[in-house]
LOLUM-276873 format. One record per residue: residue number from 1; x, y, z of N, C-alpha, C in turn. Coordinates in steps of 0.05 Angstrom, whole numbers, plus 5000, padded with zeros to 4 digits. Each point is the difference from the previous one (the first is absolute). Layout:
residues N
PT  num   n.X   n.Y   n.Z  ca.X  ca.Y  ca.Z   c.X   c.Y   c.Z
PT  NUM     X     Y     Z     X     Y     Z     X     Y     Z
...
***
This chain:
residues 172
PT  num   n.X   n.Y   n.Z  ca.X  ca.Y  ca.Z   c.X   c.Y   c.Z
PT    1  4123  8014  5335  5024  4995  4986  5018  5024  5004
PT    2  5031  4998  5008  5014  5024  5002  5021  4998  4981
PT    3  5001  5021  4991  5029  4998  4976  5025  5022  5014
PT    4  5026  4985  4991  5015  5009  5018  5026  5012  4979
PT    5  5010  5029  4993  5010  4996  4985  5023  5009  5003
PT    6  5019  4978  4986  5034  5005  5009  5012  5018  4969
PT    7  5012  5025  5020  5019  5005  4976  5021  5009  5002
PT    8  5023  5000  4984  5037  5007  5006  4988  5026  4991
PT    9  5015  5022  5021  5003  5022  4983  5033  5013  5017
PT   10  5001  5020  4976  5026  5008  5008  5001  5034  5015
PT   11  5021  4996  5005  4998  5027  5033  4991  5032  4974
PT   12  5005  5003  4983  5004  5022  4976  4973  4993  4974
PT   13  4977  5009  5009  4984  4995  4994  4997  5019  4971
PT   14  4977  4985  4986  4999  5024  4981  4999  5014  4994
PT   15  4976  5024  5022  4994  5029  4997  5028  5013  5016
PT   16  5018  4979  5010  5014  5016  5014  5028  5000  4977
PT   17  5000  4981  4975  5013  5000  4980  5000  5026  4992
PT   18  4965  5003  4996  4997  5027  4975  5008  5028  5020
PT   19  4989  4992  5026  5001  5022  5010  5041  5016  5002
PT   20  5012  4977  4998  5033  5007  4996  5009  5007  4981
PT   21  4992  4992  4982  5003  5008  4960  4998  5026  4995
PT   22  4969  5005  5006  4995  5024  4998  5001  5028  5022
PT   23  5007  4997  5021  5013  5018  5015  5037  5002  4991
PT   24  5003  4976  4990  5039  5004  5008  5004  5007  4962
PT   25  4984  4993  4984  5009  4990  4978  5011  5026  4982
PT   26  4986  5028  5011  5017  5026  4990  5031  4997  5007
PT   27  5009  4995  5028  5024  4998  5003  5016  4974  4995
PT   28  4994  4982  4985  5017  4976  4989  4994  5006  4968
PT   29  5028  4987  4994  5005  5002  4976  4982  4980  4985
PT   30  4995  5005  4972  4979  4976  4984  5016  4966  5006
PT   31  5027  4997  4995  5019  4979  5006  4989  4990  5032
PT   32  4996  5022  5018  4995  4987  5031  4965  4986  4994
PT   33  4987  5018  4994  4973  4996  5001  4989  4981  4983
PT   34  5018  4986  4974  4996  4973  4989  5019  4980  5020
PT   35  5013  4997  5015  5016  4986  5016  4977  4986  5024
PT   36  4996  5026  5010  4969  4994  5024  4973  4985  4985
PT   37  4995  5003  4977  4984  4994  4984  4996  4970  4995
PT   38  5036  4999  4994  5006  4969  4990  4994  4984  5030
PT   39  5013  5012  5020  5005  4981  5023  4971  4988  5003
PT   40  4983  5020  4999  4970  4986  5016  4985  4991  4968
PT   41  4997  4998  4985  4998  4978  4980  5014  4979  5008
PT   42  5033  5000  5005  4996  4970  5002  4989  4989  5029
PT   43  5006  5019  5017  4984  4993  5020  4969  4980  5001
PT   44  4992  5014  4976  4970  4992  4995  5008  4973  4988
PT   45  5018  5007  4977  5000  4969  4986  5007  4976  5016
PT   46  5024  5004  5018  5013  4968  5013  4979  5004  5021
PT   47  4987  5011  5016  4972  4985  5019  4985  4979  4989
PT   48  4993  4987  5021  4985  4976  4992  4971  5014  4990
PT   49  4987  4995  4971  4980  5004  4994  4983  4987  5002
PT   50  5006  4977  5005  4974  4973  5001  4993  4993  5027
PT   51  4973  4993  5001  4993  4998  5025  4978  4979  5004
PT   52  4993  4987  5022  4976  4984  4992  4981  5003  5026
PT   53  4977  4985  5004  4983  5001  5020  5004  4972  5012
PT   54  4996  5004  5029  4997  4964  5019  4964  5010  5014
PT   55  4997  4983  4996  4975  4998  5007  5002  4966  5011
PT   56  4999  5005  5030  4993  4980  5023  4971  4995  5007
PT   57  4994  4981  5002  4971  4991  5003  5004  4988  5023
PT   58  4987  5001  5023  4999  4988  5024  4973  4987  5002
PT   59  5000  4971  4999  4965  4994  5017  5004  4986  5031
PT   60  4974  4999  4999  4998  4980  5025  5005  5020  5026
PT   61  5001  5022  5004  4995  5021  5018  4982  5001  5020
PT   62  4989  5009  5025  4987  4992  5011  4987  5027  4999
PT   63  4974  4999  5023  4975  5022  4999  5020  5022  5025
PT   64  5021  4990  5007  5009  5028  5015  5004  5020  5000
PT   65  4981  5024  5002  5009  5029  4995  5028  5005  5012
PT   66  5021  4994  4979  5031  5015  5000  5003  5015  4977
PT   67  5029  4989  4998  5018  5016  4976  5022  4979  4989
PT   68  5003  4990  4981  5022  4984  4990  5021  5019  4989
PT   69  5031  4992  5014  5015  5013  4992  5017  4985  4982
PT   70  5015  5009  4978  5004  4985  4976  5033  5014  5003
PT   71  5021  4989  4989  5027  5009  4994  5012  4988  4983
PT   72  5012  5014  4971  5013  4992  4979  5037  5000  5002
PT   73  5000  4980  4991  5037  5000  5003  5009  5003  4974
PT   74  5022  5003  4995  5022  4998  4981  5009  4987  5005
PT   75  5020  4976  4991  5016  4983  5008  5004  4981  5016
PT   76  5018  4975  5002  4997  4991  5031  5020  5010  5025
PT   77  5007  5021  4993  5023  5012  5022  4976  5019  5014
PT   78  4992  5022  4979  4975  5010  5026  4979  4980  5008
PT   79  4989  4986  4987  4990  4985  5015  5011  4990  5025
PT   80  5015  4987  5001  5007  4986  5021  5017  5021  5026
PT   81  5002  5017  4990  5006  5033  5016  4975  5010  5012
PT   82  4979  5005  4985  4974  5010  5010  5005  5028  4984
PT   83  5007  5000  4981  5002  5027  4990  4979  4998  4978
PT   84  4983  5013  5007  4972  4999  4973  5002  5029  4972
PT   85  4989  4987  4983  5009  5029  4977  4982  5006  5007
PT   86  4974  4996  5001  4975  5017  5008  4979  4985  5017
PT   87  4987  5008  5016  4982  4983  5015  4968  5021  5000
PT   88  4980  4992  5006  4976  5006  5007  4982  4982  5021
PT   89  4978  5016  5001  4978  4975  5003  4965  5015  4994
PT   90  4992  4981  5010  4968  4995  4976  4984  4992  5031
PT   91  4971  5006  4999  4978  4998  5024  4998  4979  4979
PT   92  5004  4970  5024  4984  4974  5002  4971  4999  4998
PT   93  5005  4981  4973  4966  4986  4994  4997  4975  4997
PT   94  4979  4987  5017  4994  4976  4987  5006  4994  4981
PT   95  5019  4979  4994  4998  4984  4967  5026  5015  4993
PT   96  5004  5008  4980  5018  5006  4987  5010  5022  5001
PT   97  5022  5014  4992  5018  5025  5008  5002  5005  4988
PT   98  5006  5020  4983  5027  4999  4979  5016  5035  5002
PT   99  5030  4984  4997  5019  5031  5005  5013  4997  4973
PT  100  4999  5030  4985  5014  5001  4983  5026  5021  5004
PT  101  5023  4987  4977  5024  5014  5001  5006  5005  4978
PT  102  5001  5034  4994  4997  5006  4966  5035  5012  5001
PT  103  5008  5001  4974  5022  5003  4990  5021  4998  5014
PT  104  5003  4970  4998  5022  4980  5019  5022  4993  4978
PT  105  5021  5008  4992  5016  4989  4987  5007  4976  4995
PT  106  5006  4990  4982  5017  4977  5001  5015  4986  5017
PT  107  4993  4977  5009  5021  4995  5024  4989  4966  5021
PT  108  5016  5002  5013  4982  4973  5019  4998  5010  5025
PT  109  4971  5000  5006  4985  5006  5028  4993  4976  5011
PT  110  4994  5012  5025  4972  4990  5025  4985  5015  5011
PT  111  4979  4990  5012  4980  5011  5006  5001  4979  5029
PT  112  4989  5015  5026  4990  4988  5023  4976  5015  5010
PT  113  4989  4999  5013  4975  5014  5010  4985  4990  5034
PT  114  4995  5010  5005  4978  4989  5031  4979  5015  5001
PT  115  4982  4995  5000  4967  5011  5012  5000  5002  5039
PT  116  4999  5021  5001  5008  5014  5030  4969  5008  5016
PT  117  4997  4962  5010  4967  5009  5007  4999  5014  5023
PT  118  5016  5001  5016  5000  5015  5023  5000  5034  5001
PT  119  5012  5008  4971  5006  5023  5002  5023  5023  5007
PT  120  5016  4989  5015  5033  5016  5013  5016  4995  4978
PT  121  5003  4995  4980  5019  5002  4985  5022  4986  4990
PT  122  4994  4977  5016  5025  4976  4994  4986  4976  5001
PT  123  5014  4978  4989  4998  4975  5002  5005  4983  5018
PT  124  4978  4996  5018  5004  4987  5018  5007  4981  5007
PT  125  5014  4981  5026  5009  4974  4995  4996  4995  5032
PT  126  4996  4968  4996  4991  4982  5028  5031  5001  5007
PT  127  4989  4978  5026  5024  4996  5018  5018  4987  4985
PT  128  5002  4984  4986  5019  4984  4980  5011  5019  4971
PT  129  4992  5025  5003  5011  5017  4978  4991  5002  4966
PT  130  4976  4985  5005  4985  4990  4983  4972  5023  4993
PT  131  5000  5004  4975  4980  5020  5001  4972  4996  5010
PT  132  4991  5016  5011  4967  5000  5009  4978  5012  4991
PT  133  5012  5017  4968  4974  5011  4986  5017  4991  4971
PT  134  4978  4998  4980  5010  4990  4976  5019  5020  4985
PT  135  5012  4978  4979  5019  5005  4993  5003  4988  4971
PT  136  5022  5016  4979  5003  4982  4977  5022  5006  4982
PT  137  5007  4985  4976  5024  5000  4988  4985  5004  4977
PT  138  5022  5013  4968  4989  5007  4982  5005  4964  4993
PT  139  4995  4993  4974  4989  4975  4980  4995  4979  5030
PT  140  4981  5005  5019  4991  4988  5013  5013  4981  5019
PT  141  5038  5015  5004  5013  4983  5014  4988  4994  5034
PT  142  5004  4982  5004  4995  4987  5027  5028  4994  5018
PT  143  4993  5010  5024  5028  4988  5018  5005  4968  5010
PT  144  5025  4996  4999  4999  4976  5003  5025  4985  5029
PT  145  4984  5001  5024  5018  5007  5024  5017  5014  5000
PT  146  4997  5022  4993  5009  5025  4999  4997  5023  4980
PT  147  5017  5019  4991  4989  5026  4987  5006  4979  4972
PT  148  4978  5019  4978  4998  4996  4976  5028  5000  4983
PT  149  5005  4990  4982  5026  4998  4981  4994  5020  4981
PT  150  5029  5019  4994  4994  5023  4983  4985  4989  4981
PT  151  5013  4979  4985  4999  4989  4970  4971  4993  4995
PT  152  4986  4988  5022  4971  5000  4993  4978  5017  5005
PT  153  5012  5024  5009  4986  5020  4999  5002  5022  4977
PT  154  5030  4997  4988  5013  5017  4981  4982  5001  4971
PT  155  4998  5016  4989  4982  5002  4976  5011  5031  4980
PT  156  5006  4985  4974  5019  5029  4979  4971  5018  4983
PT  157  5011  5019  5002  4987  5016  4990  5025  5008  4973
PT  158  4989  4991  4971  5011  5007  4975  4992  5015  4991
PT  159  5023  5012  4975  4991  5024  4983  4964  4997  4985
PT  160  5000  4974  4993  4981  5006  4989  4978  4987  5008
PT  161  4996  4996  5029  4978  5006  5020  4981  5013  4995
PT  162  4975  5010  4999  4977  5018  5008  4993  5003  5035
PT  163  4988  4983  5007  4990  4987  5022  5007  4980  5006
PT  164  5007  4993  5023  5015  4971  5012  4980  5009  5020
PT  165  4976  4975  4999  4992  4991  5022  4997  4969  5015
PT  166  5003  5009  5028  5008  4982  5021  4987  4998  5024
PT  167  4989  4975  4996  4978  4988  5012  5009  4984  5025
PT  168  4990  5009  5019  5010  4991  5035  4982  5000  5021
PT  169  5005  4986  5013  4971  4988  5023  5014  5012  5028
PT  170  4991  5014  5017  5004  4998  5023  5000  4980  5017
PT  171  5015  5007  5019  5006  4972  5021  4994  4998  5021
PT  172  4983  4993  5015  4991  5004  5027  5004  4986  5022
***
């Protein structure tokens, strides 16, 4: 099992907060140094605090020593762009998979993935452009003479989520 974990952070980190405070804070006035103070409080406050876990379950995998590579979207514009918020992958096992995605905000994703039995790094495809090692969609979408539809792959992650898990079969 691999856990994969996503997090926003911002370019002005904490120790590099304190480390500014307290080097500059002799030469700013108490007025400047509650001003800097306030900014990154609210900083802290308007960030998104809530977060949840996706946990994808893949079965039906085969005995091929690979690697399944897994990619999470935001939206249907990166999706359909190829722009992934975070991607990984996991060493292929018989039977079942599972990739997790911890502190995923609120929002509507996808998930796509291929198991790369060959090993080079991509998803391979026959003469007809058709894949030649398995493949899969998150809530178990299937293609249907042609690429998958956002909407049935699309799946929300809410505030008050824990775990959203999503159960999907590879395609061979």
């Amino acid at each position: 099992m691999t856990r994969l974990t996503t997090k926003l952070t911002g370019t002005f980190t904490h120790n590099a907060a304190t480390q500014f405070t307290q080097t500059n804070s002799s030469n700013m006035s108490k007025s400047s140094l509650l001003a800097v103070s306030l900014l990154f409080a609210s900083m802290w406050v308007n960030s998104p605090t809530f977060a949840a876990d996706i946990k994808l379950e893949i079965t039906e995998v085969n005995a091929q020593q690979s690697k399944i590579y897994v990619q999470l979207f935001n939206g249907e514009d990166n999706y359909l762009n190829g722009n992934a918020l975070t991607a990984t992958y996991i060493q292929a096992k018989v039977g079942l998979n599972i990739v997790f995605f911890n502190d995923v905000p609120a929002g509507e994703y996808a998930v796509r993935f291929f198991q790369d039995e060959n090993n080079n790094g991509t998803l391979d495809t026959n003469l007809f452009g058709l894949p030649s090692e398995g493949y899969g969609f998150s809530n178990n979408a299937k293609p249907n003479y042609g690429p998958v539809v956002y909407q049935d792959v699309a799946f929300t992650i809410t505030e008050d989520s824990s775990t959203q898990i999503n159960h999907t079969q590879i395609i061979y």
